[in-house]
N, C-alpha and C positions, 0 to 999 in steps of 0.2 A: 487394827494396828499390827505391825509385822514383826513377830519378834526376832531375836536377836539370835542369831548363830553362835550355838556353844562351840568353845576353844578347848580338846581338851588338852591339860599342859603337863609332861609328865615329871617326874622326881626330882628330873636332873633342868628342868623348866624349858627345855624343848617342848615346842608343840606340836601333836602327834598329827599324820596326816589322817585327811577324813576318807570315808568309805570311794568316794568318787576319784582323788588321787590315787589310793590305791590299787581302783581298778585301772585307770589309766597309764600309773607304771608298768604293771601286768602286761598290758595289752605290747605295751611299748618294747619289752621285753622279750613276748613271746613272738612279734613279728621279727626282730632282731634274730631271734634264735632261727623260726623259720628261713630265712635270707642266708644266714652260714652254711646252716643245713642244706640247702639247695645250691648255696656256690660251690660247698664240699664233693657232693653229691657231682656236680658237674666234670668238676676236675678229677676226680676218679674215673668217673667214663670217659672223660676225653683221654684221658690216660690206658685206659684200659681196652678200650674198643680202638679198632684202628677205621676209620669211618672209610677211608680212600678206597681201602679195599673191597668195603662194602658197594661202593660208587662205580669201579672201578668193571664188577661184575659182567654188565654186557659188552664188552668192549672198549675200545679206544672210539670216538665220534670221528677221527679225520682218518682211518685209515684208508687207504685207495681210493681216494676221490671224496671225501668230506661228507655229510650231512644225509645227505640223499640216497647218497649207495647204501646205507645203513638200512634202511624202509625195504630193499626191493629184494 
């Protein structure tokens, strides 16, 4: 026979959430947190690096005859 799942109810007669909720807040939580942390993270290096100039490095690709002149 299957018994029955305790509720446990606390003072104010709320019912408390059980172990499995609460890891699942948790979790829910700490991915949310990870995601800001990494948009934050983002937008300070995009701010902070200037990336074009790093790109920028070997040259221009079209100068005096495009693509090819580049190689030789």
């Amino acid at each position: 026979m299957a018994r029955r799942r305790s509720v446990v109810i606390d003072t104010d007669g709320r019912r408390r959430l059980t172990r499995s909720e609460k890891i699942g807040i948790g979790s829910l939580a700490t991915l949310v947190g990870v995601a800001a942390l990494g948009l934050i993270a983002g937008v300070l290096l995009d701010r902070l690096l200037d990336f074009d100039a790093a790109l920028d490095a070997g040259g221009e690709w079209d100068e005096g005859g495009g693509v090819s002149t580049r190689w030789q």
